[in-house]
PAPAVO-199610 format. One record per atom (N, C-alpha, C): residue in three letters; atom name; x, y, z. Coordinates in steps of 0.2 Angstrom, whole numbers. Layout:
# PAPAVO-199610
(nudren Ala CA (X Y Z))
...
//
This chain:
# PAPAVO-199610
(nudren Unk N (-116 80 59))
(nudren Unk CA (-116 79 52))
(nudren Unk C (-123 75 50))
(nudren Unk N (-126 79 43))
(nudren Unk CA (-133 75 42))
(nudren Unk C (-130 68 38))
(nudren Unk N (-137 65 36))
(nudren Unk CA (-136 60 35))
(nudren Unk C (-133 60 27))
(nudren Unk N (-136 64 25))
(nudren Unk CA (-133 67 16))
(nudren Unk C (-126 69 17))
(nudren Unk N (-123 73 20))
(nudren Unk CA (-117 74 20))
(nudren Unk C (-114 65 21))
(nudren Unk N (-115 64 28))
(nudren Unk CA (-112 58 31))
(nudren Unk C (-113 54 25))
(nudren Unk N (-116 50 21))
(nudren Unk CA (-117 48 16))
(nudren Unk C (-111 48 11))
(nudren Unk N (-109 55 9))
(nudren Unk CA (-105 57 3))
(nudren Unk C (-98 56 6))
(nudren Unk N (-97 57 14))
(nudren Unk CA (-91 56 15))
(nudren Unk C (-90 50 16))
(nudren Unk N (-94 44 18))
(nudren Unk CA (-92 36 16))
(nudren Unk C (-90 35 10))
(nudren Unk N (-92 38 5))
(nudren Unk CA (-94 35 -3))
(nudren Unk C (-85 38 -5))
(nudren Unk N (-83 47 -4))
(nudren Unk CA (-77 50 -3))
(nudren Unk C (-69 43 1))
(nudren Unk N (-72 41 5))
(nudren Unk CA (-68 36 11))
(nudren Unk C (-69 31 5))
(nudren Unk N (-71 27 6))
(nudren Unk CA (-73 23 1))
(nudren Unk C (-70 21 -5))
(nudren Unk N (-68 27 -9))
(nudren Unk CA (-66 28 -16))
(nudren Unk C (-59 29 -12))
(nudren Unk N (-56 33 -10))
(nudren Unk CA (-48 34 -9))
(nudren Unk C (-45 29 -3))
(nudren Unk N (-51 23 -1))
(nudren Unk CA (-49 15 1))
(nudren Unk C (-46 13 -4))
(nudren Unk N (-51 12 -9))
(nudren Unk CA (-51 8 -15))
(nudren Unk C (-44 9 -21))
(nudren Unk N (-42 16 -19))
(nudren Unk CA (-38 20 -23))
(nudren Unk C (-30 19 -18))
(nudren Unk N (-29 17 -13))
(nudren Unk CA (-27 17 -8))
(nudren Unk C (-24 8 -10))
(nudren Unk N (-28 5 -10))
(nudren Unk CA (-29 -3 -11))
(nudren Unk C (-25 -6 -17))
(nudren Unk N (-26 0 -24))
(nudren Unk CA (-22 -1 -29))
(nudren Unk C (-16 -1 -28))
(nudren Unk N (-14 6 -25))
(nudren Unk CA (-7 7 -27))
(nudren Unk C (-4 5 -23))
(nudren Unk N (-8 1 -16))
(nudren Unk CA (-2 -5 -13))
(nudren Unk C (0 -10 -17))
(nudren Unk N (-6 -11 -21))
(nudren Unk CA (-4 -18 -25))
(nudren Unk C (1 -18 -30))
(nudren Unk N (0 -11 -33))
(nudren Unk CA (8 -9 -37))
(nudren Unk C (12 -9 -34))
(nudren Unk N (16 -8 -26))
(nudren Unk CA (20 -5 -26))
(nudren Unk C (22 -13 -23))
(nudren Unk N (17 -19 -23))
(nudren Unk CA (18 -25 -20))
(nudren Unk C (20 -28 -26))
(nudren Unk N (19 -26 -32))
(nudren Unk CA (22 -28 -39))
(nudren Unk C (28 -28 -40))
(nudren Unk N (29 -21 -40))
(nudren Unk CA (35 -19 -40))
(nudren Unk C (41 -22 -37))
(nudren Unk N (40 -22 -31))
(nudren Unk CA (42 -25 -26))
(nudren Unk C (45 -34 -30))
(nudren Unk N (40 -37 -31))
(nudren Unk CA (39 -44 -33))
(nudren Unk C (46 -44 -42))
(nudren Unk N (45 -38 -44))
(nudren Unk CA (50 -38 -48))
(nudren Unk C (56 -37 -47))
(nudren Unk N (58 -33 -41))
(nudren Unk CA (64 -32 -39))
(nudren Unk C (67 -37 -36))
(nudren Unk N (64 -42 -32))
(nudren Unk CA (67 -49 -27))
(nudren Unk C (68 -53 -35))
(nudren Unk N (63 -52 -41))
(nudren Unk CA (65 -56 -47))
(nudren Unk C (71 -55 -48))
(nudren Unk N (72 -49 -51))
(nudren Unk CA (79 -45 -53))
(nudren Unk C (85 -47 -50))
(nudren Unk N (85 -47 -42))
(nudren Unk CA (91 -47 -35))
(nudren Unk C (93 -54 -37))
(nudren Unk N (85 -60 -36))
(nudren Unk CA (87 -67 -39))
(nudren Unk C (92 -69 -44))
(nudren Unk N (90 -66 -52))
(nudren Unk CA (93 -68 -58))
(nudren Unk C (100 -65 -57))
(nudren Unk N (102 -59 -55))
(nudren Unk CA (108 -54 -52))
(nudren Unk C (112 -62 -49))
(nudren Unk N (111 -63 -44))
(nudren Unk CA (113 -66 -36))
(nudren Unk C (115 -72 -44))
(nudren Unk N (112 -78 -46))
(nudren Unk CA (112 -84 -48))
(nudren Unk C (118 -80 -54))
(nudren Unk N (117 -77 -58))
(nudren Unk CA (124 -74 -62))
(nudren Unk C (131 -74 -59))
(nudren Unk N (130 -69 -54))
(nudren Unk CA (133 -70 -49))
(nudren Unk C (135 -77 -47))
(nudren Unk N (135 -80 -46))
(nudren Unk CA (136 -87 -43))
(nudren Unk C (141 -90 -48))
(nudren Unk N (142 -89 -56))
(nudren Unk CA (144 -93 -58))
(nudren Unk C (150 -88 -58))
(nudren Unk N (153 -83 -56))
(nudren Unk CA (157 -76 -57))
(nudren Unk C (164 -79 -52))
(nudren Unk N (169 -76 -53))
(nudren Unk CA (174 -78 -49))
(nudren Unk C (174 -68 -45))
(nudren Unk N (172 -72 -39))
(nudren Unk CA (171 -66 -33))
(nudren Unk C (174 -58 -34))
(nudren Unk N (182 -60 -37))
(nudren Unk CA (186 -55 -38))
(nudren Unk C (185 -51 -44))
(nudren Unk N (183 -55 -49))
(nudren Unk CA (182 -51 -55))
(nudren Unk C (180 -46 -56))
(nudren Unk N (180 -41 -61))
(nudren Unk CA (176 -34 -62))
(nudren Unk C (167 -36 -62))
(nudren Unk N (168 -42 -68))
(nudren Unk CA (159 -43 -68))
(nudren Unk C (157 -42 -62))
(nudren Unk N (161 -48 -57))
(nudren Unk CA (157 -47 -52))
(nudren Unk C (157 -41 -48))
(nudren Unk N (161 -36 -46))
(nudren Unk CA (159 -32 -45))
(nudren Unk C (154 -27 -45))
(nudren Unk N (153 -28 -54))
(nudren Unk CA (147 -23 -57))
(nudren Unk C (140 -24 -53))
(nudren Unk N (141 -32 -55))
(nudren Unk CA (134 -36 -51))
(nudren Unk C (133 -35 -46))
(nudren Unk N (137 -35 -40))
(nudren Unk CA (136 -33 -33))
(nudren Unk C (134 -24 -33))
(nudren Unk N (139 -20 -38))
(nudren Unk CA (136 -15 -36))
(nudren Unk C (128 -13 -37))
(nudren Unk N (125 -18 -43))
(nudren Unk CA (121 -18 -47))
(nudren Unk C (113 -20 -42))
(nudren Unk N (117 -24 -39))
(nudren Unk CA (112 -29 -34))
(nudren Unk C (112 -21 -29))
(nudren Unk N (114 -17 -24))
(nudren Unk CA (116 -15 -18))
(nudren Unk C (111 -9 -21))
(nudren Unk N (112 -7 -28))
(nudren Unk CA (107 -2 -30))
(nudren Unk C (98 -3 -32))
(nudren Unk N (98 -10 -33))
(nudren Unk CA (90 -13 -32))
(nudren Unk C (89 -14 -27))
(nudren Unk N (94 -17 -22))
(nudren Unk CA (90 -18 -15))
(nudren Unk C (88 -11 -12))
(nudren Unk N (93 -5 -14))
(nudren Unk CA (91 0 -10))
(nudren Unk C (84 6 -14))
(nudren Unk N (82 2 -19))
(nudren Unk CA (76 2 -23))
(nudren Unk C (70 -1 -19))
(nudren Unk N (72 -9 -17))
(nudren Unk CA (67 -13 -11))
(nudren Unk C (67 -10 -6))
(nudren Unk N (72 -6 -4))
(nudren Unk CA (69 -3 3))
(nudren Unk C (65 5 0))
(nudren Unk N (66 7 -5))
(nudren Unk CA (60 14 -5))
(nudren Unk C (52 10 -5))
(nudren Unk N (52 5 -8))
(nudren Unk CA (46 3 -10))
(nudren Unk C (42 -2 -5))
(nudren Unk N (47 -3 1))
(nudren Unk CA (43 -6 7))
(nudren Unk C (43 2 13))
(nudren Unk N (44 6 11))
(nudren Unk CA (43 11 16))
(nudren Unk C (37 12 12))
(nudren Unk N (36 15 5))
(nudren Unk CA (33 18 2))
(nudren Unk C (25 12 4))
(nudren Unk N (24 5 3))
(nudren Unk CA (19 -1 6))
(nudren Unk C (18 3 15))
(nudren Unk N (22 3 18))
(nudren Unk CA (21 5 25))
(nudren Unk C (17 9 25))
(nudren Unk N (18 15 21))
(nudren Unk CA (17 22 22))
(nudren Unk C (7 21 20))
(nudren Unk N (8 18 14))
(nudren Unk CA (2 15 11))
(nudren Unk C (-2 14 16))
(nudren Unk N (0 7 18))
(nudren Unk CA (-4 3 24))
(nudren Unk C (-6 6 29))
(nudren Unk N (-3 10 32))
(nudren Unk CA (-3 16 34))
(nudren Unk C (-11 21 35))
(nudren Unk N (-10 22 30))
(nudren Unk CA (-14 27 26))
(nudren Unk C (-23 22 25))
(nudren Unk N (-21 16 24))
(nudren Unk CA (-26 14 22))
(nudren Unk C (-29 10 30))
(nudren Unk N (-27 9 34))
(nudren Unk CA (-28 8 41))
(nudren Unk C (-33 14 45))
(nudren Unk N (-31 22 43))
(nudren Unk CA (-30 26 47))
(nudren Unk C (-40 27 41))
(nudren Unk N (-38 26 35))
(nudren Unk CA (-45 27 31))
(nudren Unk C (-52 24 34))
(nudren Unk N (-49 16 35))
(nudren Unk CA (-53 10 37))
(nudren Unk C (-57 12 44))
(nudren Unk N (-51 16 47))
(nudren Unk CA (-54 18 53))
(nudren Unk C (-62 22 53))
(nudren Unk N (-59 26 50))
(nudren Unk CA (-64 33 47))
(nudren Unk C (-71 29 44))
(nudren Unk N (-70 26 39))
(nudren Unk CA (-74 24 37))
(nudren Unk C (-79 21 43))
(nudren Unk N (-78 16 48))
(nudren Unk CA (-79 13 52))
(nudren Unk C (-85 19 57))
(nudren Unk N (-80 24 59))
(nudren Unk CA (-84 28 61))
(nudren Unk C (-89 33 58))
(nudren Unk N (-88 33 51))
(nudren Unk CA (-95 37 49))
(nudren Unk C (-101 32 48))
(nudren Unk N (-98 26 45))
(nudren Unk CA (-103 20 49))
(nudren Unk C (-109 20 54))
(nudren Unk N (-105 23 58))
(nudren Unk CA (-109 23 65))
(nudren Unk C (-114 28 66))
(nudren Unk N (-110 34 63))
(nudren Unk CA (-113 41 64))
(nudren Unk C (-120 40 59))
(nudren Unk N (-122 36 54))
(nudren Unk CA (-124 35 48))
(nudren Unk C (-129 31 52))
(nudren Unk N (-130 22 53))
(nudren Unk CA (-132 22 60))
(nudren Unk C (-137 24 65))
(nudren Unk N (-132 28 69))
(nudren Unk CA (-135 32 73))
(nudren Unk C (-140 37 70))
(nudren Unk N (-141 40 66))
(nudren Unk CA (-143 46 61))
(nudren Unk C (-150 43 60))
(nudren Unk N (-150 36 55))
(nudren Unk CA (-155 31 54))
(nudren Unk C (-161 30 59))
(nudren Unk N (-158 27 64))
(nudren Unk CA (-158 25 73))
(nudren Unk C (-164 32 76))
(nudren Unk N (-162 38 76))
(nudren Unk CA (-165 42 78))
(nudren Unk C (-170 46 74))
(nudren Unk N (-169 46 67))
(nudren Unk CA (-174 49 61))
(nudren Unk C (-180 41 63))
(nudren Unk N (-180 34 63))
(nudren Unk CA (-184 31 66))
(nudren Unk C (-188 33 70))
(nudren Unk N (-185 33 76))
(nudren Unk CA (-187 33 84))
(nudren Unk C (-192 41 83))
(nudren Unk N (-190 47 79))
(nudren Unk CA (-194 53 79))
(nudren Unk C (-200 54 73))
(nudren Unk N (-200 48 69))
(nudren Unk CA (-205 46 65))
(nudren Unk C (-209 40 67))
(nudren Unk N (-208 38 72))
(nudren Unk CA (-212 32 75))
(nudren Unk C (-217 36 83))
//
């Protein structure tokens, strides 16, 4: 790969890190808003007599946010993931870029 492509593919890595980097922060957001939500649920809950309907609802209510918390910590893995596997990439075009440098010297010298 020249050094002009190899260039553009950094800049390409680069931006889809940085685009990568977002959307884990949202989805760390999100996340932060549901543990609120479970919170305020749970402490309502607490004042509830176990067997009542409220509390029923609340527990159902809770069982269907948490299973929101779990799409939203696969969907961060899935991310992290993603953004590991980029990291790498970039790291090697890095090199390739480098080396390209390295030898365009060595053949002008």
């Amino acid at each position: 790969m020249g050094l002009g492509a190899s260039q553009a593919r950094l800049l390409m890595l680069t931006a889809r890190k940085s685009d990568l980097e977002l959307h884990l922060q949202m989805v760390n957001q999100a996340r932060q808003q549901v543990a609120n939500m479970v919170s305020g649920l749970f402490t309502r809950q607490s004042n509830l007599d176990p067997s009542s309907a409220d509390s029923q609802r609340l527990n159902s209510s809770i069982s269907a946010i948490q299973e929101r918390d779990k799409s939203l910590e696969l969907e961060s893995k899935r991310l992290d993931t993603q953004h590991q596997t980029v990291q790498t990439e970039i790291e090697s075009v890095q090199k390739v870029i480098s080396k390209n440098i390295e030898s365009s010297f060595k053949l002008a010298g």
